[in-house]
N, C-alpha and C positions, 0 to 999 in steps of 0.2 A: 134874708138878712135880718139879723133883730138888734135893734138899740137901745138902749136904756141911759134914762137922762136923770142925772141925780144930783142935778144942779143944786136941789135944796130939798128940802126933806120938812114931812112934816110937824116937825119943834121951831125951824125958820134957820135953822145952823145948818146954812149952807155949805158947799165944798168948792174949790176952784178947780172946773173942770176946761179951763181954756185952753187946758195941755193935750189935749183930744177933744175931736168932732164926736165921737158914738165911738161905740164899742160894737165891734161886728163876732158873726157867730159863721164857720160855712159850711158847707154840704158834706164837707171831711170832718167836720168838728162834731154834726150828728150822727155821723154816720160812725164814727168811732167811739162815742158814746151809747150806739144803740144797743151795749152788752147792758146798760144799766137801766136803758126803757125801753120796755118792750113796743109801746106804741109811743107814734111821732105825737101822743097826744098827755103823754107822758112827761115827755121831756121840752113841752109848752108849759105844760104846768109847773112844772119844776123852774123855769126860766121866771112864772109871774109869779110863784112863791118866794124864790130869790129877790125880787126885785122887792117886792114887800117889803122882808128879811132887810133889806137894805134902806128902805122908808122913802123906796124912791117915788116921784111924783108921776111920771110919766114914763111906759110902755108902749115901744113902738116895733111892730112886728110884721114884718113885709113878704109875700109870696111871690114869689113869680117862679117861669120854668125857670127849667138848666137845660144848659146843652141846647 
């Protein structure tokens, strides 16, 4: 499960994010984008480059099994 918090950003022009907890991602969401990354390590990168892209402050990225 991966979160991103972009409560505020680094200029200090925050956002109201009290309309959602986190933003989740799930094992159908990578798993149907693995046509565009070929490694799961791929489409991590892609998640912390986005988050940048968006000046967010904090990346939160959680493993555990499935199933």
């Amino acid at each position: 499960m991966t979160s991103v918090d972009s409560s505020s950003n680094e200029s200090g022009a925050g956002f109201d994010t009290s309309i959602f907890h986190k933003a989740t991602i799930s094992y159908e969401y990578l798993h149907t984008n693995s046509t565009t990354h070929e490694f799961v390590y791929g489409a991590i990168a892609e998640l912390v480059d986005n988050s940048r892209d968006a000046m967010a402050n904090n990346l939160h990225i959680d493993f555990g099994k499935l199933g």
